[in-house]
C-alpha positions in Angstrom: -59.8 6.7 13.2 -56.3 5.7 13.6 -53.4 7.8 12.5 -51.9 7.7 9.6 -48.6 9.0 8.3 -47.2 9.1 4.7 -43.9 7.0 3.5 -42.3 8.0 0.0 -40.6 4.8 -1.0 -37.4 5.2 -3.1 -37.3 1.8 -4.3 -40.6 2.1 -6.7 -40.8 5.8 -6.0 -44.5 6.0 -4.7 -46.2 7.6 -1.4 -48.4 5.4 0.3 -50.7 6.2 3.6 -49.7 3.6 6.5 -50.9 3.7 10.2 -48.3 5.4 12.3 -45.7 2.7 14.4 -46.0 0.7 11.3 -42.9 -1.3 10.9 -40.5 -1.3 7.9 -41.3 -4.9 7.4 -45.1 -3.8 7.4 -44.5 -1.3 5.0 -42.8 -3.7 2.8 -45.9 -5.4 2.7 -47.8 -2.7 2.0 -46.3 -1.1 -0.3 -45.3 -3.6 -2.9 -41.8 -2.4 -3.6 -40.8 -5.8 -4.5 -37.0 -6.4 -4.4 -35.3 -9.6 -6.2 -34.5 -11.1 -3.0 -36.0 -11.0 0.9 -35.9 -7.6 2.1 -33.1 -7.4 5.1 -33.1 -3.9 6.5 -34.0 0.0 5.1 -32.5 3.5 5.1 -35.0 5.5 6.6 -34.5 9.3 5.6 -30.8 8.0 4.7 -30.1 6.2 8.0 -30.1 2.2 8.1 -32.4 0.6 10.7 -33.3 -2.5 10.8 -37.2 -4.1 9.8 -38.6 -4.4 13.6 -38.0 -0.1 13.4 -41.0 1.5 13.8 -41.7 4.8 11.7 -44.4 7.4 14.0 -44.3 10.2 11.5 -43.7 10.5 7.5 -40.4 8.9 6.2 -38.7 8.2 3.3 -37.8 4.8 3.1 -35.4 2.9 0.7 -35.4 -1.0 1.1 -32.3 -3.3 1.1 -31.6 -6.9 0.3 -28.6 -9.1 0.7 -26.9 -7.4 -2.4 -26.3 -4.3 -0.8 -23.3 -4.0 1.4 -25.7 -2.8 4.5 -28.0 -6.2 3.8 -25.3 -7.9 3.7 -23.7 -6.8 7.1 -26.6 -7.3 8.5 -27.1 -10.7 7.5 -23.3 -11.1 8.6 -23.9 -10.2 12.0 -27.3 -12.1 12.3 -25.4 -15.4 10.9 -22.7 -14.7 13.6 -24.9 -14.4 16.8 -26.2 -17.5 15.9 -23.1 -19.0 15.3 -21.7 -17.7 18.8 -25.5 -19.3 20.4 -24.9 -22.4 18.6 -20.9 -22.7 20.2 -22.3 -22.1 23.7 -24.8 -24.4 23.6 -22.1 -27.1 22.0 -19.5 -26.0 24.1 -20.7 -24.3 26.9 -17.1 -23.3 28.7 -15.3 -22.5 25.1 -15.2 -18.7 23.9 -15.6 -17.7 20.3 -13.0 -16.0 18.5 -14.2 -14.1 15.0 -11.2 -12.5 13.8 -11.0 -11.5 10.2 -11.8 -12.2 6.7 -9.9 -14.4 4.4 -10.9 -16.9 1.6 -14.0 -15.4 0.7 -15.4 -15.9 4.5 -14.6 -15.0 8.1 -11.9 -17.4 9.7 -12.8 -18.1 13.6 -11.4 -19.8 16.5 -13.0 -21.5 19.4 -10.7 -21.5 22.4 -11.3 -24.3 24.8 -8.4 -25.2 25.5 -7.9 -28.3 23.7 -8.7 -28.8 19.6 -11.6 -28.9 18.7 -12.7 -31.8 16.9 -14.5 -32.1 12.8 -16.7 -34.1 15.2 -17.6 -30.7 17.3 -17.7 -28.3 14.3 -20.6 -30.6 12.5 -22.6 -30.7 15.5 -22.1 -26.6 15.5 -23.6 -26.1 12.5 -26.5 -28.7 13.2 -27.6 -26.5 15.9 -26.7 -23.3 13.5 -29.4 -25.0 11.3 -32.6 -26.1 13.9 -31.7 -22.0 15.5 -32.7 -21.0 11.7 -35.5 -23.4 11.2 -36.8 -22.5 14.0 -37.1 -18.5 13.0 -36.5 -17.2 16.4 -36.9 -13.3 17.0 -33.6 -11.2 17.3 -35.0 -9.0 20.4 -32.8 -5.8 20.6 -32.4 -4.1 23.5 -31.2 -0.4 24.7 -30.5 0.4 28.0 -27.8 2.3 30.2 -24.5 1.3 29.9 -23.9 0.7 33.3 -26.9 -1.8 33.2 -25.4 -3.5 29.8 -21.5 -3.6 31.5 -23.3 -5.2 34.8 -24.6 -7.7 32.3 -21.8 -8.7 30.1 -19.9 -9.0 33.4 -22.3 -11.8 34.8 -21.9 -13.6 30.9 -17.9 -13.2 32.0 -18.2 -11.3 28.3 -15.5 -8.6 30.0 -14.3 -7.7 26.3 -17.9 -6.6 25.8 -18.2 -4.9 29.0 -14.7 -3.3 28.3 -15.9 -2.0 24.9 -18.7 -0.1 26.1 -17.1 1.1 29.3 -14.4 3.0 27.7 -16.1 4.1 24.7 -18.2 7.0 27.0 -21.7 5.9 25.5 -24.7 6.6 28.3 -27.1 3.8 26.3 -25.8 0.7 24.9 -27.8 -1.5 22.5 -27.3 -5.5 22.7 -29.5 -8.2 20.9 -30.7 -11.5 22.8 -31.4 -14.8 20.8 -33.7 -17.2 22.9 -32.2 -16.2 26.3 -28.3 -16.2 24.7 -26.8 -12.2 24.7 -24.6 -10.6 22.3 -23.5 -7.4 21.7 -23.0 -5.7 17.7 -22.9 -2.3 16.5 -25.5 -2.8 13.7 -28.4 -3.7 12.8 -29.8 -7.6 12.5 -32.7 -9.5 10.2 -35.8 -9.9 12.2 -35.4 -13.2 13.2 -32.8 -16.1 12.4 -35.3 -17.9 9.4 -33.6 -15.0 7.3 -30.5 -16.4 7.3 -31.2 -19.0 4.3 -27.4 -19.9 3.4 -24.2 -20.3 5.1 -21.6 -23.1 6.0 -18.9 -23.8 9.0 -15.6 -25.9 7.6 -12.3 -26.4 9.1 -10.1 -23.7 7.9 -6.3 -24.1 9.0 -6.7 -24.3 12.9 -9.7 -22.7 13.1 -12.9 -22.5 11.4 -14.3 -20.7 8.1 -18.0 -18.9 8.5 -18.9 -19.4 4.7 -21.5 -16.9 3.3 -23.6 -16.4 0.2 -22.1 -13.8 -2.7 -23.1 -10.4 -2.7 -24.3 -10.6 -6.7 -26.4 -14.1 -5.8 -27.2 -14.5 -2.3 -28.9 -18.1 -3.6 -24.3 -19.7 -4.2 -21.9 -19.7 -1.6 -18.5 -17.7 -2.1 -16.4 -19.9 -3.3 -13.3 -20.5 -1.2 -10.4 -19.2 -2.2 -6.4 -20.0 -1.5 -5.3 -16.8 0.8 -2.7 -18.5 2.6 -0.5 -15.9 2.6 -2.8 -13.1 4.0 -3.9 -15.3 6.3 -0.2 -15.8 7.3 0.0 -12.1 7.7 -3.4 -11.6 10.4 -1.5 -14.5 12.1 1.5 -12.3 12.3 -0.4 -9.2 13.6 -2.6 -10.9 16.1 0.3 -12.9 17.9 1.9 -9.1 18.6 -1.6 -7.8 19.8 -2.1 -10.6 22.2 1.7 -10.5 23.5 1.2 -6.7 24.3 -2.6 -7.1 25.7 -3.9 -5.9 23.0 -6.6 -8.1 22.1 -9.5 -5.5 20.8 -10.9 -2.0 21.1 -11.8 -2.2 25.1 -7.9 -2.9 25.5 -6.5 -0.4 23.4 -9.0 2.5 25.0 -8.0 1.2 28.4 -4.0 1.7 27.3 -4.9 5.2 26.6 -6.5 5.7 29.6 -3.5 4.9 31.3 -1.0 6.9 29.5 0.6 4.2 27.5 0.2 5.6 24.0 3.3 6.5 23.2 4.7 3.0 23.9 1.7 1.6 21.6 3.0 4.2 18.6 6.3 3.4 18.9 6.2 -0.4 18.8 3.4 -0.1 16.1 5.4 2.1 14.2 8.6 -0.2 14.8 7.0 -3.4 13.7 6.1 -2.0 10.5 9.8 -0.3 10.0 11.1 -4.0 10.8 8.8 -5.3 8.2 10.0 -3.1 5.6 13.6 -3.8 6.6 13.1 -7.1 6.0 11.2 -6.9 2.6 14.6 -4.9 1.2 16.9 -7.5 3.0 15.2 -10.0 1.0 15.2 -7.7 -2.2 19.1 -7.4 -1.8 19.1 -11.3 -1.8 17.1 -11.8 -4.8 19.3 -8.7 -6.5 22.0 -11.3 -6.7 20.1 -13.9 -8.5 18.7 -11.4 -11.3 16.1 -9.4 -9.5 16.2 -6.0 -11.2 11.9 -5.0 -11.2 10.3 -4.3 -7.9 6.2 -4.4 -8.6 4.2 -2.5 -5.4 0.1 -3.0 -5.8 -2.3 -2.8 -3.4 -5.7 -1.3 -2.9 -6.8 2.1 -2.8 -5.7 4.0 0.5 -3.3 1.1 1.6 -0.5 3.4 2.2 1.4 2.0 -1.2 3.2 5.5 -1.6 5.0 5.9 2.1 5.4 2.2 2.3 7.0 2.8 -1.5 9.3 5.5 -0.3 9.9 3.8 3.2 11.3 0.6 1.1 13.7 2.8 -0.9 15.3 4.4 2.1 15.6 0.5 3.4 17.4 -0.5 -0.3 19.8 2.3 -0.4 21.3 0.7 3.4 21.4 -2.6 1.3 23.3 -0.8 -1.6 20.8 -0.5 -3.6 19.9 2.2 -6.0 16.4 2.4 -6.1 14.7 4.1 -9.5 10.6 4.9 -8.9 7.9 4.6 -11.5 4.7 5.1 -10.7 1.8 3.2 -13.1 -0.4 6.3 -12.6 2.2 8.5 -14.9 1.2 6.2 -17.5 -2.2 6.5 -17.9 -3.9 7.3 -21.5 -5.5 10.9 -22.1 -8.6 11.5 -20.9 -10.5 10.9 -23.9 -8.7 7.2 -24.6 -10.1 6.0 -21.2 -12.1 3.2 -21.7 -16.0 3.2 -19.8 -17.4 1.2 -17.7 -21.1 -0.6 -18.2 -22.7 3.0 -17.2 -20.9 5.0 -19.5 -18.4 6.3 -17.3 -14.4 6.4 -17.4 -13.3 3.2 -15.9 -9.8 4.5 -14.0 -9.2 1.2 -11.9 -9.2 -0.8 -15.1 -5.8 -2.2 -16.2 -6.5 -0.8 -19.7 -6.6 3.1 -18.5 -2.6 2.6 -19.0 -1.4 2.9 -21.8 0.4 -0.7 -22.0 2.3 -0.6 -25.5 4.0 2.6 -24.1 4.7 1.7 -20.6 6.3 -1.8 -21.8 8.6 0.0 -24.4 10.3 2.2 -21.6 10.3 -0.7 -19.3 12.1 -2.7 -22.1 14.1 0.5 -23.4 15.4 0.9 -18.8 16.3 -2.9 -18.8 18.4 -2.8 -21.5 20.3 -0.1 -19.9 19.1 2.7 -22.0 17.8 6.2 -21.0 13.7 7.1 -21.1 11.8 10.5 -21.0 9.9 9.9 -17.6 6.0 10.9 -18.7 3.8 12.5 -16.3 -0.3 12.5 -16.1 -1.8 15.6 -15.7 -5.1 15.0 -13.8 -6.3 18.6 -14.3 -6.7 18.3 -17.8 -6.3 14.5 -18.3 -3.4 14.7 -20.7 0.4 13.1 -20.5 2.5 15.7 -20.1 6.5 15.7 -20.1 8.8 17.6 -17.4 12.2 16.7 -18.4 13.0 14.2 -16.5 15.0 10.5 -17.1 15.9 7.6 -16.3 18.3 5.7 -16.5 19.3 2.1 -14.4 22.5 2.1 -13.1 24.3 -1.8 -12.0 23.3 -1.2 -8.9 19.5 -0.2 -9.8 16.2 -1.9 -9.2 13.0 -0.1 -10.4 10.1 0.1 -8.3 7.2 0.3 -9.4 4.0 1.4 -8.0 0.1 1.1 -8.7 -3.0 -0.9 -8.3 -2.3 -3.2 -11.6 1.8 -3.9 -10.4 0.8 -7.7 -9.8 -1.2 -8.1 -12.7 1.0 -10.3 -15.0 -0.9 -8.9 -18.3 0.9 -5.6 -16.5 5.1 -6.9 -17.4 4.1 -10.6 -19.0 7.2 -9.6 -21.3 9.8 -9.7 -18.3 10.9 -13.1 -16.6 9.5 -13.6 -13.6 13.2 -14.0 -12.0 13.9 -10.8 -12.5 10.2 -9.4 -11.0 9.7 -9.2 -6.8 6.1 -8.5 -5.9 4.4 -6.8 -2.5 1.1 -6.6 -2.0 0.2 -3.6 0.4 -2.6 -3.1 2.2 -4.3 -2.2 5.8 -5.1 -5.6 6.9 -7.0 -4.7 10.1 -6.4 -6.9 12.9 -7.5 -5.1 16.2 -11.1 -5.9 16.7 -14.3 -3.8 19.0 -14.9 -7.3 20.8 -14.4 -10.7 20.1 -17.6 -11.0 17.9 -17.2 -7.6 16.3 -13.8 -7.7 13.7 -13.2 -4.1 11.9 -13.7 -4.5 8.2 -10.7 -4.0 6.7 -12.4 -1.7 3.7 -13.9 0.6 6.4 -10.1 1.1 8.3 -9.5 2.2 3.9 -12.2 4.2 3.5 -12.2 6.5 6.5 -8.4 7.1 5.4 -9.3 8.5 1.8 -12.2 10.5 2.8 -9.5 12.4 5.2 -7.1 12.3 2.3 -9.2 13.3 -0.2 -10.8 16.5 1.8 -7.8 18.0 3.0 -5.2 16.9 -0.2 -7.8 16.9 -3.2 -10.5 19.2 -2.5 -13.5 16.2 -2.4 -16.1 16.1 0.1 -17.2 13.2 2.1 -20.2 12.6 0.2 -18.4 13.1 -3.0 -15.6 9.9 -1.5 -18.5 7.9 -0.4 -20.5 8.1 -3.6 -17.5 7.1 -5.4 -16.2 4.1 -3.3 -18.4 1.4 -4.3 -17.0 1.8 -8.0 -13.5 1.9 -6.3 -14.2 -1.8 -4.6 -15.8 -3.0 -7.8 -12.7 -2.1 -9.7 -10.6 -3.4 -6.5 -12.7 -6.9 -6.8 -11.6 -7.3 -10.6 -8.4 -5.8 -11.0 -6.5 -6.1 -7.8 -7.2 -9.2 -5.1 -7.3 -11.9 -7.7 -3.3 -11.1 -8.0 -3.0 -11.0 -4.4 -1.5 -13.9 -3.9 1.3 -13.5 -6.9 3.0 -11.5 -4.1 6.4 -12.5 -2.9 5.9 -10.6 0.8 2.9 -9.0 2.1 3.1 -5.6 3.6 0.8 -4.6 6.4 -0.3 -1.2 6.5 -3.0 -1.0 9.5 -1.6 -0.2 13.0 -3.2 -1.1 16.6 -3.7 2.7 17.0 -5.0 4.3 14.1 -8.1 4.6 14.3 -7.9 6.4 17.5 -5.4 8.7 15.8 -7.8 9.7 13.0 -11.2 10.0 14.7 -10.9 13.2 15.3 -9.9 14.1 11.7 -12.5 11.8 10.6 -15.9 13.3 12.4 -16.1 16.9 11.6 -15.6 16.0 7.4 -18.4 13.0 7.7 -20.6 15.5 9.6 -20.7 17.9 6.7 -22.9 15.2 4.6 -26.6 15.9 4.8 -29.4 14.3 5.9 -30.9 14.6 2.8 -27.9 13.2 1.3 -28.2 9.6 0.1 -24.4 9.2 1.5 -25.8 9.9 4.6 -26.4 6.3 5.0 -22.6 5.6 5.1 -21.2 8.3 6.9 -23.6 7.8 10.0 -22.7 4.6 10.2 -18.6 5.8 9.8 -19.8 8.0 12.9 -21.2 5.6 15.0 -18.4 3.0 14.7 -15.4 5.7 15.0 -16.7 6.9 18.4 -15.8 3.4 20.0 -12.2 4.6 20.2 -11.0 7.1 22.5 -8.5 10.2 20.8 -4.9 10.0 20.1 -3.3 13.4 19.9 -1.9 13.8 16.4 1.2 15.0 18.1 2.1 11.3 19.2 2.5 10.2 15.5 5.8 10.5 14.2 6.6 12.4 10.7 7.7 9.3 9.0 4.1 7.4 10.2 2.2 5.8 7.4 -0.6 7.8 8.3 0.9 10.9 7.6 -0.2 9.7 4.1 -3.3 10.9 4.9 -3.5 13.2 7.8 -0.6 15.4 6.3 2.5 17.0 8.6 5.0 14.0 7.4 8.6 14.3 6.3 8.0 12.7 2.6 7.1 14.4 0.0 3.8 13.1 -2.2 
């Protein structure tokens, strides 16, 4: 009789009997738990793996479709390797560039050293569309990294090979697609018939991979006008490749080497210039009636240093700058509005209290005094420590929060006198040239340091509460984007080099048992591709000292 083992299913919350080396996708089968779209990988005993994983002894196993952010990577990274087949096969001697998101999709360029044609791209996509009718297997394979370096080396994929060289793995996973290689750290579908929707377009001079929207996998995201984000990874990613910096392999190999300290100090510089620049162009606008400066960005973006940074920049311009931040004006506790669960909804714009905060903005603009409030997030209540403010002639108020480029936030000021900036770690380094760094993981590893070592939460407690921190970030924040006058970038080449070490010990404290588990492993996998920065190389007035503490501003 053959073995059997037994899986408790989370999704319908039953045990069933299946014979041991069942796959996930045969358990699926088995055991009914009928999700509202295909299945597209599972967290077995809070680890994601992908449906080919076989399970040899009793599991706990929790399904995922294309609405959860670990489906949806994975159907990401499936779309992409045959996206990167299809390019070979149209253009056998070009290389494929997938850089970063923008517009609701992931902007690409194919380097061949010529343009390439609408011509080219629809003919791409043809063969994007016979690889998925065809439903070819995804094969994965692991084997030692010497053997997987010896064979990205013969493909001439050397950022591959440099990836996994430096990173100090012994195995090394890579997937193969009908004879064509690639290499990504996550899981894929089962074969390419899973990837039911997606769309290639010209997209500036490159090309937009269009995919389906989290909340209905069955509609495209619809394209959105980011030109000046996209302006800004254009920015970053000319420095990286003028200083050989073109992904992960690169920057590890720079360490190696002893360059660090240079890679610091002309990170650190570029963004002081940036900032420099942003007050120059503050002082400019000063003289035609500027007087409000409005600072928004998403959570962990660094608004606070880049915030102080700008008023240190002002005062060389003769500036007087006067700070508000929107988080003092928050209603008590029990005036917060809820969310659909029944929960306090802090991201929304309604948590301020508006008809307050717009009388003391009109009360400082017509040159009279206010009693600065302050929120007390201990017991939820707006408290007052004596202090004003006042504007001088020479003043400009910043403000800073999450709702600063909302225009519901100051619709009652002219928008000549208003200057946005839209903050945020734009991640442009990349693990290989098929692998970009989502920019919400560079975010999130940030606040689970801040947040251990500055407000007493755990990993798992930052994790469980991130996904209502991006659904607020989706609705309140990057549909005003784009109201910004200048965008501020917060990421740096180095960083997350700097804060792996910071990063590991506090993710390794959640539980197996824990369902954050999930997301922290997968935090832990991705982190070990770089190698350590010494803290000591980070100067006190870094961004990062945000979040890793030791810095010379005060927060």
């Amino acid at each position: 009789m053959d073995e059997t083992i037994r899986i408790y299913c989370k999704n319908n919350e039953t045990y069933t009997n299946v014979p041991a080396g069942s796959s996930l996708l045969d358990i699926y089968n088995l055991v009914g738990a009928l999700l509202k779209y295909k299945p597209i990988n599972a967290k077995v005993n809070n680890k994601v793996e992908g449906l080919t994983y076989r399970c040899w002894k009793s599991k706990d196993v929790e399904f995922m479709d294309y609405t959860h952010s670990s489906g949806s990577r994975a159907y990401i990274r499936s779309l992409c390797h045959i996206f990167s087949k299809a390019v070979y096969e149209i253009i056998p001697k070009a290389s494929l560039n997938l850089e970063h998101p923008v517009s609701k999709g992931y902007y690409s360029r194919i380097i061949n050293g010529k343009e390439i044609t609408a011509e080219q791209i629809e003919k791409i996509k043809e063969r994007m569309q016979e690889i998925v009718k065809a439903d070819i297997k995804f094969k994965h394979r692991f084997v030692r990294t010497s053997e997987a370096s010896e064979l990205f080396h013969s493909l001439n994929m050397k950022d591959k090979a440099r990836l996994i060289e430096t990173s100090g793995m012994a195995y090394t996973s890579y997937y193969e697609l009908d004879g064509y290689v690639d290499f990504f750290y996550g899981c894929l579908t089962p074969s390419t018939g899973y990837i039911e929707l997606f769309d290639i377009v010209p997209y500036n001079d490159g090309i937009l991979l269009r995919v389906p929207k989290r909340t209905n996998p069955k509609e495209l995201e619809p394209m959105i006008n980011q030109d000046k984000m996209f302006e800004v990874y254009k920015e970053h990613l000319s420095l990286q490749r003028m200083v050989g910096l073109n992904n992960v392999g690169d920057l590890n190999l720079a360490i190696q080497k002893g360059n660090t300290s240079e890679i610091i100090k002309v990170s650190e510089a570029v963004q002081e210039k940036k900032v420099a620049k942003i007050a120059e162009e503050i002082a400019q606008r000063f003289k035609e009636g500027v007087r409000i400066v409005l600072i928004s960005g998403p959570s962990s973006s660094g608004k606070t240093t880049f915030c102080k940074r700008l008023q240190i920049q002002l005062i060389t311009n003769l500036i007087q700058p006067i700070a508000i931040s929107l988080d003092d004006y928050f209603l008590n506790r029990e005036d917060t509005p809820k969310d659909e669960n029944g929960d306090y909804d802090f991201e929304s714009l309604y948590a301020l209290d508006l008809p307050y905060f717009n009388s003391d903005l009109e009360k400082l603009l017509a040159g009279e005094k206010i009693n600065l409030p302050s929120f007390d997030f201990n017991t939820g209540k707006r408290i007052y420590k004596g202090k004003t403010l006042k504007l001088k002639e020479n003043s400009v108020l910043v403000i800073e929060g999450i709702h600063a480029l909302n225009p519901e936030l100051t619709a009652m000021v002219d928008n000549k006198c208003k200057y946005g900036i839209y903050a945020s770690a734009l991640t442009t380094i990349s693990l290989d040239n098929h692998n970009w760094i989502p920019t919400t993981d560079n975010r999130l590893l940030r606040r689970i340091i801040r947040d251990y070592h500055f407000r007493g939460y755990s990993a798992k407690d930052t994790i469980g509460r991130w996904p209502s921190v991006r659904r607020g970030e989706e609705k309140w924040i990057f549909p005003y984007q784009e109201n910004a006058d200048a965008m501020f970038n917060s990421a740096m080449i180095y960083e997350l080099g700097a804060i792996r070490k910071f990063a590991e010990p506090i993710l390794m404290e959640v539980r197996e048992a824990d369902p954050e588990n999930a997301e922290a492993y997968r935090l832990l996998r991705f982190i070990r591709y770089f190698n350590y920065i010494p803290e000591s190389e980070l100067p006190r007035t870094s961004l990062l000292r945000e979040f890793l503490g030791g810095g010379s501003f005060t927060y």
